[in-house]
N, C-alpha and C positions, 0 to 999 in steps of 0.2 A: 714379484710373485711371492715371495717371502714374508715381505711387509702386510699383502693380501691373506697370508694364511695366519699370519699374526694376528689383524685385526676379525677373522672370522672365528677363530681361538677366543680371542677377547669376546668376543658376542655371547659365544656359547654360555664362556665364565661365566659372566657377569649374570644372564640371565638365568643358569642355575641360582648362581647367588643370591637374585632376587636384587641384582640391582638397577637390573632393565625395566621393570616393574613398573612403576607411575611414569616413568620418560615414556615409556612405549603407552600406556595407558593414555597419557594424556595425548600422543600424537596420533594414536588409533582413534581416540572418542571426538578429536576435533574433525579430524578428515572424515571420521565417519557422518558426526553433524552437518559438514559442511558439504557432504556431497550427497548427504541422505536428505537436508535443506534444499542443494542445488537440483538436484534429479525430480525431484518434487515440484519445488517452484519451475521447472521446466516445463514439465508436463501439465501441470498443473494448468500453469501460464496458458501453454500450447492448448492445451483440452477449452479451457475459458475463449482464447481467440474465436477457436472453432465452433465454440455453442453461440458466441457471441455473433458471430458471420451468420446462423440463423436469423437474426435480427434485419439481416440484408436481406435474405430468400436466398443467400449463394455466398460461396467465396469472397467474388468483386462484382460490383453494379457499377452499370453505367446509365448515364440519362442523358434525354438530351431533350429539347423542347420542339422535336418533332420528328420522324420516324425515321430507324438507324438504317445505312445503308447494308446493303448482302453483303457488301465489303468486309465489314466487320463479324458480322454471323458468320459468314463461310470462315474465315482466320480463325476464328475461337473453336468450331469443328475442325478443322484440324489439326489442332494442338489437341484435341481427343477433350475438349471441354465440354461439360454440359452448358445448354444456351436455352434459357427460358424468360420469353418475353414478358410484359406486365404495363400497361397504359394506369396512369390515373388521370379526374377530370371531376372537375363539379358539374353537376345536371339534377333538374325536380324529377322525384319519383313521385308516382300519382295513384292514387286509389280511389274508393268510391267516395270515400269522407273527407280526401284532400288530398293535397303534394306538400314535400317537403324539399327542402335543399339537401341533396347525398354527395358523399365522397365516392364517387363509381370507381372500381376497381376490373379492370377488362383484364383475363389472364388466361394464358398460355397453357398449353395440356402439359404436366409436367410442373406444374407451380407446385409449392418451392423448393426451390434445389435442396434448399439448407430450410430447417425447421418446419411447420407445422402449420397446418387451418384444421382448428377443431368448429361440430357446428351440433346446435341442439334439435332436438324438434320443436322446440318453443321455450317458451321461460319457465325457468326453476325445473328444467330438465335438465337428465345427465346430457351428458356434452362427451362425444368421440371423435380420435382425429378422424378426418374427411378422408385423406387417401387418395385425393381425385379432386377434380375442377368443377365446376358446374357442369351440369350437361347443357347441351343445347336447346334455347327455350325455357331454361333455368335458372331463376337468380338467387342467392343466398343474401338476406338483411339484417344485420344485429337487431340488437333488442330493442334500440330505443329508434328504429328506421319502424319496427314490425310495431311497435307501439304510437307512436305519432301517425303511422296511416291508418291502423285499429285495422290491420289484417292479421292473419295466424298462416301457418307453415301450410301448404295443400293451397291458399287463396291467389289469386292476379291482382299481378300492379302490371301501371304502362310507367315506360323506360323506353324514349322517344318516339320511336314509331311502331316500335312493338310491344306485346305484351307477355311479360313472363311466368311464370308460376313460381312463387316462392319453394322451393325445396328444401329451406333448411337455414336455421340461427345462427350465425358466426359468431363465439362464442369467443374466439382467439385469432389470432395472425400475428405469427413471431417479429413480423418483417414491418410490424404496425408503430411509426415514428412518433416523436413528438409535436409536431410542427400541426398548424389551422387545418391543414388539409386534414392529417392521418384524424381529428379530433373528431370533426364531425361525422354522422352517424353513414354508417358503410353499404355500402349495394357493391358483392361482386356477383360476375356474370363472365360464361364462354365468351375465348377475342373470335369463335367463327359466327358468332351472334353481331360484332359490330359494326360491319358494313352496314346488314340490313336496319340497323336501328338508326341509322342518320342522324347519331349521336356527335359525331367529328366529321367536319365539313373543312371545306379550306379555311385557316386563320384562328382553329380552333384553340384555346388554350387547355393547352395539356402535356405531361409529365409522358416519356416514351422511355421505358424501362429495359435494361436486357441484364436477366441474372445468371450470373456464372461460376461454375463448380469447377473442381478439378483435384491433384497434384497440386501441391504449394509449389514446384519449379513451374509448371506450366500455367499456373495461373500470374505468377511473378514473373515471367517470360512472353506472356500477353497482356498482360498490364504494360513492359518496357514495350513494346511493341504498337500498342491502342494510343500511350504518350504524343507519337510521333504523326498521329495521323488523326487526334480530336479535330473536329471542324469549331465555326461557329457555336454556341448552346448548347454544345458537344462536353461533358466531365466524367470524372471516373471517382465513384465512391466506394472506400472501405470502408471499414469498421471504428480503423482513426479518423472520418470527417462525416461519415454519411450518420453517425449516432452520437450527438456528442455525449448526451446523458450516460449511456451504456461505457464509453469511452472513460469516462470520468471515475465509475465503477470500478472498471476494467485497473485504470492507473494506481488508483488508492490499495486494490488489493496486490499488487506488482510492485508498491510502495511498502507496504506489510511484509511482501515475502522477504524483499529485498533484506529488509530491518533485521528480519529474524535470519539472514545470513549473516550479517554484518557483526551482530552480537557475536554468534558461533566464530566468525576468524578472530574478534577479539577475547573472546573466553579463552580458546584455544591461543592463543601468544600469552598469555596469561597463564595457563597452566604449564606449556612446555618451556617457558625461562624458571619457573617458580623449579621444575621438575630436574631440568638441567642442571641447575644453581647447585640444586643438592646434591647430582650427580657427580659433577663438579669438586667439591669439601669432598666428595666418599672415595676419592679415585688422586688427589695431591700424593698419596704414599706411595701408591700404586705406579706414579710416572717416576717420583725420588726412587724408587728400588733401584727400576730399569736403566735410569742413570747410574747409578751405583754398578750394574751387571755391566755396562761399557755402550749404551743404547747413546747415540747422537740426538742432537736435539730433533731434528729432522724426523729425525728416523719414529721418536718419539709420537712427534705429532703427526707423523703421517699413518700412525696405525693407530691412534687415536679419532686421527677422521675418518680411515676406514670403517670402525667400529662404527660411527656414527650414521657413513652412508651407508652401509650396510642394514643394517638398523631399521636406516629412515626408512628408506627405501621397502624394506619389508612391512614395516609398521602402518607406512603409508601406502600400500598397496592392500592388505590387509583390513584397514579401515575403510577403502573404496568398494572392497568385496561387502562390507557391511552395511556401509549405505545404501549400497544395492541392496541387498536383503531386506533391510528395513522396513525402506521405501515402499520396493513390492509388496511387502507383508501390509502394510500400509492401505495401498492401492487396492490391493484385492480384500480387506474384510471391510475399510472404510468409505473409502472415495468414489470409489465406482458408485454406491446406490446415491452419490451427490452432482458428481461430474457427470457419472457417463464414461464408458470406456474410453482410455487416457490412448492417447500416441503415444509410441516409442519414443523416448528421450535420445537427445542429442548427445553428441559426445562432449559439448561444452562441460559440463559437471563432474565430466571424470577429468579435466583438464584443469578444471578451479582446483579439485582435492589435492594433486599431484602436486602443481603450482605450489597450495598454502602449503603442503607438506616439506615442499624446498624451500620456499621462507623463512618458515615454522624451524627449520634445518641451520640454516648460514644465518638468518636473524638472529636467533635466539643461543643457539647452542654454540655456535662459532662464536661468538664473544667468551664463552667459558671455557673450550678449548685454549682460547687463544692466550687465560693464564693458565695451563698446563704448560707454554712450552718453556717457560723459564724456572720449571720447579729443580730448585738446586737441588744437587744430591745430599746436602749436608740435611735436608731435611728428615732424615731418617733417624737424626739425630734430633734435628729441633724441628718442631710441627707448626711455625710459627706460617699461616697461609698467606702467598705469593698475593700482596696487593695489586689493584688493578693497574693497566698501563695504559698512555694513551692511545694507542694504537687498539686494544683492549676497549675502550669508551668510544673508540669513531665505529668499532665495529658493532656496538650496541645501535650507535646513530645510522646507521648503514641499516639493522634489523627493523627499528622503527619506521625509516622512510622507505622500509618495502612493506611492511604493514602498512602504511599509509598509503602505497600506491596499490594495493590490494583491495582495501576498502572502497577506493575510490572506483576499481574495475565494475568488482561485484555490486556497488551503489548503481551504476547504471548512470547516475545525473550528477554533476558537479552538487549540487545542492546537498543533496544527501548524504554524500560523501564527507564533505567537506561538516555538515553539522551534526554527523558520527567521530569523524575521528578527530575533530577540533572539539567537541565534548568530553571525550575522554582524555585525550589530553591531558585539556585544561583541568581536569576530575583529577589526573593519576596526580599532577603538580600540585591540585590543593590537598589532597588529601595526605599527602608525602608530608606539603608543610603541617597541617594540622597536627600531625603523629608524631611530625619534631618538636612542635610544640608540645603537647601534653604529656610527651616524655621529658622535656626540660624543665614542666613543673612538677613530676613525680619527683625528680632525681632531690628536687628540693624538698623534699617532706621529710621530716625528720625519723628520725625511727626507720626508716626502710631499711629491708634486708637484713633484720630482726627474725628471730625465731621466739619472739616472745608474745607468750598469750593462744597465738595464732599464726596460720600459715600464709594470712593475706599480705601483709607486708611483704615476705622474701617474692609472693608471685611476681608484687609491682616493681621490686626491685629487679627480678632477673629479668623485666619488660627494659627496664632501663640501660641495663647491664649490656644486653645485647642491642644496643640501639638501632646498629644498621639492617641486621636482623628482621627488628620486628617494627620497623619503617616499612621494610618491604611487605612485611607479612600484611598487616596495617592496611598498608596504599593496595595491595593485592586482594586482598579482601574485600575491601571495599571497590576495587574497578566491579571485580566477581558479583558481588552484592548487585553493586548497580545497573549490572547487565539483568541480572535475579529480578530485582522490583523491575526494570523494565519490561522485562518478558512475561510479570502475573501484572501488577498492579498498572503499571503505566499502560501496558498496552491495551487490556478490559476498559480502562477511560477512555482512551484512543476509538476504541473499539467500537464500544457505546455511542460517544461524541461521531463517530462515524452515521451509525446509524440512526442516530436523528435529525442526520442531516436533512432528511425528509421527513419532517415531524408526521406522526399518524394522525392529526389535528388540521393537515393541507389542506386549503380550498380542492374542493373534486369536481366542480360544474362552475364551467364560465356561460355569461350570457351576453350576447350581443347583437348589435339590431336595435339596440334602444332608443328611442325617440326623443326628445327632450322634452316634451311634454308627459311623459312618462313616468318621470324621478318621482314625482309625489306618490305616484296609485303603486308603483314600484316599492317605495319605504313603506304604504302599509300592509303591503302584501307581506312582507317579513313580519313587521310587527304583529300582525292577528297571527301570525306561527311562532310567535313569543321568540323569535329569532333578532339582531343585531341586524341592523339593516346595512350592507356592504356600501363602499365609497365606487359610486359611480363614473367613472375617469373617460374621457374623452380622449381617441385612438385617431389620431393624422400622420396619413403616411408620408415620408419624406425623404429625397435621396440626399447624400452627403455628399456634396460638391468639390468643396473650396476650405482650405486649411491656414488660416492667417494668408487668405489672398493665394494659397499656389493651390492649381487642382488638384483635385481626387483622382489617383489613378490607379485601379488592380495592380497593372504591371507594376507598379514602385514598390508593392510591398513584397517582400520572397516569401511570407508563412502565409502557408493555402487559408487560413481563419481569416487571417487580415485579407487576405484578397477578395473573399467572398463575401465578408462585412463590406467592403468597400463597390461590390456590384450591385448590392441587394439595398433594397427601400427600407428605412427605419421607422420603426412605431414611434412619434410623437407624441407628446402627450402637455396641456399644463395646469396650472394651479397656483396656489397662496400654501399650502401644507405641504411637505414632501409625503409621498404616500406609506403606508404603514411595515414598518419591516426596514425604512430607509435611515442613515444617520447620514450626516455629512461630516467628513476627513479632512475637506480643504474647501478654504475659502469660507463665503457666507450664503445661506440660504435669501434667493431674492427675498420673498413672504410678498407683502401686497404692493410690492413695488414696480412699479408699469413700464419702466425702462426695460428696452429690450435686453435679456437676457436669457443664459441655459446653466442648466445644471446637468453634468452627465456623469455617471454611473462610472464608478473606479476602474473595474476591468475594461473597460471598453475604451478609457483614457491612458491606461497602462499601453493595450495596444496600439492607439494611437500615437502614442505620446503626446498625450492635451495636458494641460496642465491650467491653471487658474490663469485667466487673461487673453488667453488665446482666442480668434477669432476664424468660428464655424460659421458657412453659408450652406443652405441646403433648399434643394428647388421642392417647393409642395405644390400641387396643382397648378403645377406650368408658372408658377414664381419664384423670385429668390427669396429668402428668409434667411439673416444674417445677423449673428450677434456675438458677443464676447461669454466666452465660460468664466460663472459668478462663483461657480461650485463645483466640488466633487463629492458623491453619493457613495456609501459602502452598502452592500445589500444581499441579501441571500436569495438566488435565485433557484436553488432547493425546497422555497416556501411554496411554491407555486401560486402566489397571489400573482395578482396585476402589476409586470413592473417596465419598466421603461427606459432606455438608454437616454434619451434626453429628455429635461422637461422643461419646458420655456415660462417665461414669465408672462402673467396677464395679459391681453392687449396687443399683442403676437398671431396667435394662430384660430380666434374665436371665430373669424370669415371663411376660414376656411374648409371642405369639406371633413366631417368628422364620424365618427361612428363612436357609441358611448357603449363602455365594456364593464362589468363586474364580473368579482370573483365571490364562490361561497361555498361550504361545505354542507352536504343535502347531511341530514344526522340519520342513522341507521334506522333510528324508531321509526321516519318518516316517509318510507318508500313513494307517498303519492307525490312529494312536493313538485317534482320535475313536471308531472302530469301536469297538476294544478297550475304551476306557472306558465305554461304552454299555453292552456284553455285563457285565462284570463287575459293571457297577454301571444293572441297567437303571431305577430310580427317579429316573436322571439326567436333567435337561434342558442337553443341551451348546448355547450358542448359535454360533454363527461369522460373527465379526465380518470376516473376511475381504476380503468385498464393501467393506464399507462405508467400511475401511481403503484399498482399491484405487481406490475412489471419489474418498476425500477426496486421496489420492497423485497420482493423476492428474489431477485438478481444479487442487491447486496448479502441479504440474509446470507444465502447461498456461497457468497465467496467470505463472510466473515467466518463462517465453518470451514474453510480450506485453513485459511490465515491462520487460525485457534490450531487444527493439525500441527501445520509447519513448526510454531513458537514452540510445540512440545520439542522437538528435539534439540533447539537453542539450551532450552530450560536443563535438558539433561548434562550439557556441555556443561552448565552453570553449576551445579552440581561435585564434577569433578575436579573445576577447578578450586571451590571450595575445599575440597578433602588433599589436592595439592597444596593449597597454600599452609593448612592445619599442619602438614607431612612435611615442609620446606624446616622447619627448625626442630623435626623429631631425634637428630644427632646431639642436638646441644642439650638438649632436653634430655634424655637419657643419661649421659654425660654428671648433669647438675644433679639429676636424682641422684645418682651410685653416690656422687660426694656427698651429700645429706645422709643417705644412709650411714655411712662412713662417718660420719660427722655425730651420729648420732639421734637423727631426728626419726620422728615417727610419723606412719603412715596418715594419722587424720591430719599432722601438720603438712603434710608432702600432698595432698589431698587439697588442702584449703589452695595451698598455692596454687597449682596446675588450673581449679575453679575461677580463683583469683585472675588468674593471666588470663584465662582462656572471657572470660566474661570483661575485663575492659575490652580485648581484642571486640568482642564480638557487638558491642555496645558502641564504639568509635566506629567502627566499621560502618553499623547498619542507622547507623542516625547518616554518617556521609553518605552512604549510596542511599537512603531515601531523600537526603535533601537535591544530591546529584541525580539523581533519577526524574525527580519532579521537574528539578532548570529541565533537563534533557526532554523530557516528557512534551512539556512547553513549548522549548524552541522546534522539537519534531512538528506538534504541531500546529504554531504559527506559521512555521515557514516551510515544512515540507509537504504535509497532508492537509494545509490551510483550512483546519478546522479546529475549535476550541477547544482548549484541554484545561480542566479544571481538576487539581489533586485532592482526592477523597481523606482527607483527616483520619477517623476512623481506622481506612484500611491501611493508611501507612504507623498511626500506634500501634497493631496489628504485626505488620512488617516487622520492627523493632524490635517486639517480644520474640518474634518468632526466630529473626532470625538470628538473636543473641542468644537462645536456648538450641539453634541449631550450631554456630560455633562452639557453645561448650559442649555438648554433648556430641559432636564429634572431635573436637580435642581429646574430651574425656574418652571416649573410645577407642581414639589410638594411641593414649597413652596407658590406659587401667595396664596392658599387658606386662607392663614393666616396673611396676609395683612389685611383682614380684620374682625379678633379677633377683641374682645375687650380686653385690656390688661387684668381687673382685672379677668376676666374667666382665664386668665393663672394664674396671680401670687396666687389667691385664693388657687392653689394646690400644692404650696410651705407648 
């Protein structure tokens, strides 16, 4: 109890004294970053999921390829879910001037649970959500269904046996996929309209939908539930398998938030050893007295750690109150008008702060503790500081590898973890060497530590002087820096590189249906619209069989992607050229060579594990087709051209049934061309991906604005630790000045030096963390966000200036104050 009232004694001190000050600062601003990050990316996260589930029409969907039993509707009522049916199905819609092929969409009163059907009264009208289903005897047609039968909103079409009254444009449908079906042009309509329309008869093919809302327990309580009892044709889609585009989204921005936590726990270990260290040197006399008063060692450190839990403990509870605040503040003037009213956050994020705070604790500070407990008493007499021990150094390595298993928590995926904190690392180790070096060739320059002429020489000198010092300060600066350029510079490439992933330049209308006696009057139809005439490709469908001789089977594979690949028929395609947007990675392109062969598509072989040699069999039109992979394809399938998992060589699949497909982008100026190509060529089916592109455009947009949020509060952590690191040699430095004064020198010479030091620091610093920023930048994303990262020249010259005028001008600002000490006030405390 004693020892407790000592170390709360100690607290109070200290923090009068102002020597709790930057300790406490820097473990309040990291726990506050890192739960004002985590509570954020939480919700954040959370709120995305949930807008994202509009894309389903519900929480969780289920399909199945033919009508779901009461079994399961009655289970889902009463787990208190909402259950709203939904049929898809191809069928002609028919008007007075023609029929077309539609995607019919038959839905349930109550459609959709999750998101929205906005509808116009015709084109280039405002458009409002719907709020309701069709009525009965009612069908609603987009634009380009109301356009190809030359009807308007008030007119009749027939929709198999019956005929309906257009009511209204569907302008939108959140729950509208990527796939053939959702492309083509839409007809929905009431499901108490489909008996009578003898639209689905027995053997029909068609899509039987049930969308489900709820409670996240009770929807993940009837998902474990539905598991055990799928039949036949029978699956269960969320938002991880049923969207994979939306998904992809989804992961890049949860890759971002992640990043900009990772930084904050490493900013933060960074400032609280920088912060420590110095508390550490300020507190040697302070444990020598207490020796001297008859204090045990023991007794020593053990109110030294109280002070410390104490502390932390307050510090970091303290900064979890602020993260909260933040956050909120955050959420209520910013996020709301982008997200949407956020969920309650989990308690995970108060658990991460807590967590890094006790890291951040026995990591960091316990290794500096640990030489207080050997400070002799003689030291009151001689001030020579307690070098490190080894026990001392395993407790450093102890602090590291729970920083590293920290990183690894809050990364979420080995991947990212592993190429964060193997980055830095490898950064803190060269940058250490570097510092050792350019300090062992100052030490050799002659004249240093001169006071003649000028103040620059003693600056480089007292760089020298203190070598282990200003290694640390050096290697600390520059991790800090590098966390800095990553969070403005690297991440805006990132960012960027993100968002063009979907270039604004993508094909928007595919057309298919084409004839082969077509291609010609096809090429000049582009041509007289002074357009490039797209590469016409040939589409055979094909299932994947037989894998060097063993079959193809769902069940072998455990990841649902691979399973579903492995049930589902693949687009085929061949040729002499690989098509535009393709490079080949392995092996050799066939080109006009008639031996049977395939080339397939990198991700599709990563999944499989193909590799160059391998021999694929796949049945197309009731035969086997079997050949060796000559190649492997890299490709971007964010371009939305024509692309193909396999493509065969000549001479292969020319007999067999084919449909030929292009891809092209209609240009803004040209709103008839869609029409025009219809008319001339009415055996056409044009799709318009337009929507779907606007979709995917506006989704990202929208989470790169969350992303940009988040990184501000990393950036501020970066910040701190900057003005910690400045602050970690403000003793010595003080110290050096009183004796110059003393010595006799004058303030512009005492001026040039502090300039001097402060400007190599900040110039080695910020050329390493922009070179270490860029590798970093790179490897994130080559390997983690698998999109290209190219570093901007320019903005990193930029960086350099910037931020070696932002080291000296805050060295210089924490040092001006003591220009004007009086010497003997310092040396007095020797």
């Amino acid at each position: 109890m004693n020892t407790l009232r000592l170390a709360l004694r100690m607290v109070l001190r200290d923090l009068r004294a102002g020597e709790l000050h930057l300790l406490g600062l820097a473990i309040v601003v990291a726990v506050a970053a890192l739960t004002s990050v985590g509570f954020l990316g939480d919700r954040v996260s959370r709120a995305l999921d949930r807008e994202a589930n509009q894309l389903l029409g519900g929480d969780l969907l289920l399909r199945a390829d033919h009508p779901w039993s009461g079994e399961i509707t009655a289970e889902a009522r009463r787990r208190d879910l909402g259950v709203v049916g939904s049929i898809l199905f191809t069928s002609m819609v028919s008007s007075e001037s023609g029929a077309q092929l539609a995607a019919v969409k038959v839905v349930d009163s109550g459609y959709p649970l999750r998101g929205s059907v906005r509808i116009a009264k015709g084109p280039n009208q405002p458009d409002v959500v719907a709020g309701r289903v069709p009525e009965r005897g009612e069908v609603w047609l987009d634009e380009r269904l109301l356009s190809g039968l030359g009807v308007s909103v008030g007119e009749r079409v027939g929709l198999g046996e019956l005929e309906f009254r257009v009511g209204g444009m569907v302008t939108f449908e959140s729950d509208r996929g990527a796939n053939f079906f959702s492309l083509l042009p839409r007809a929905m309509f009431n499901a108490a309209d489909l008996p009578a329309s003898g639209l689905l008869v027995q053997g029909s093919r068609a899509t039987w939908r049930l969308h489900l809302a709820g409670s996240p327990d009770a929807i993940a309580g009837f998902e474990a539930w539905t598991k055990g009892h799928l039949g036949r044709g029978e699956a269960i889609e969320t938002i991880e398998n049923a969207r994979p585009e939306v998904r992809t989204a989804l992961d890049q921005a949860q890759r971002f938030l992640r990043l900009a936590a990772l930084l904050a726990v490493i900013l933060a270990a960074v400032a609280v050893g920088l912060s420590a260290r110095r508390f550490m040197r300020r507190h040697l006399d302070a444990c020598a007295v207490m020796r001297c008063l008859g204090a045990r060692q023991r007794q020593v450190m053990a109110i030294v750690l109280g002070e410390f839990v104490l502390f932390g403990l307050a510090a970091a509870v303290l900064g979890t109150l602020i993260g909260w605040a933040v956050h909120q503040g955050l959420v209520s003037l910013v996020l709301k008008s982008i997200v949407g009213e956020l969920p309650a956050p989990s308690f995970q994020p108060l658990f991460y702060g807590l967590s890094i705070g006790l890291v951040l604790l026995t990591g960091f500070v316990f290794p500096q503790v640990l030489r207080l407990r050997h400070v002799p008493a003689l030291r009151v007499l001689r001030r020579e500081i307690v070098p490190i021990e080894a026990r001392s150094a395993a407790a450093w390595l102890v602090g590291g590898a729970a920083l590293v298993a920290v990183i690894f928590w809050v990364a979420g995926e080995f991947r990212l973890g592993a190429m964060v904190s193997g980055s830095f690392a490898v950064a803190l180790g060269l940058f250490s060497a570097i510092a050792w070096g350019l300090l062992l060739l100052l030490g050799r320059m002659r004249g240093a530590g001169t006071l003649r002429g000028s103040g620059w020489r003693y600056g480089l000198a007292a760089l020298v002087r203190r070598k282990g010092s200003t290694i640390v300060q050096v290697s600390a600066i520059g991790v800090g820096m590098t966390a800095l350029v990553l969070l403005t510079l690297v991440r805006g490439d990132l960012l960027d590189s993100w968002r063009r992933m979907s270039p604004p330049d993508a094909p928007n209308r595919f057309v298919i249906n084409i004839q082969p006696d077509q291609r010609e009057p096809l090429a000049r139809f582009f041509t007289e619209r002074r357009m490039t005439a797209p590469a016409i490709l040939p589409m055979i469908r094909g299932r994947l069989t037989a894998i060097n001789g063993r079959e193809v089977r769902p069940e072998d594979y455990a990841e649902d992607r691979t399973r579903r690949l492995a049930e589902r028929e693949f687009n085929l395609s061949y040729g002499t050229s690989p098509p535009e947007g393709n490079s080949v990675v392995a092996g050799t392109w066939h080109g006009n060579d008639t031996a049977p062969q395939f080339s397939v598509e990198q991700g599709l072989a990563e999944t499989f594990h193909l590799k160059v040699g391998d021999r694929v069999r796949f049945t197309v039109a009731g035969r086997a087709v079997e050949a060796p992979i000559t190649s492997v394809r890299k490709l971007d399938w964010d371009s939305m051209r024509v692309n193909f998992f396999f493509i065969a060589s000549v001479g292969m699949l020319e007999n067999d049934p084919a449909s030929l497909i292009i891809s092209f982008r209609q240009p803004e100026a040209d709103k008839g061309l869609t029409q025009d190509l219809v008319r001339r060529f009415p055996n056409f089916s044009v799709i318009d991906v337009d929507a779907v592109i606007g979709q995917l455009r506006a989704l990202t947009d929208q989470l790169v604005l969350v992303v940009q949020f988040v990184f501000i509060f990393a950036l501020v952590a970066g910040f701190i630790v900057l003005f910690a690191a400045l602050e970690s040699t403000h003793d010595e430095r003080e110290f050096e000045l009183a004796m110059l004064r003393t010595l006799g020198a004058r303030n512009r010479q005492m001026r040039q030096a502090i300039i001097a030091e402060f400007s190599v620091l900040g110039v080695v610093a910020t050329l390493m963390a922009v070179g270490g920023a860029s590798a970093i930048g790179w490897g994130l994303g080559r390997q983690v966000f698998k999109i290209a990262y190219t570093p901007d020249p320019l903005g990193s010259m930029l960086v350099i200036a910037a931020g070696t005028v932002a080291v000296v001008l805050g060295g210089w600002i924490g040092m001006r104050k003591l220009f004007g000490r009086v010497p003997m006030a310092v040396l007095r405390n020797l």
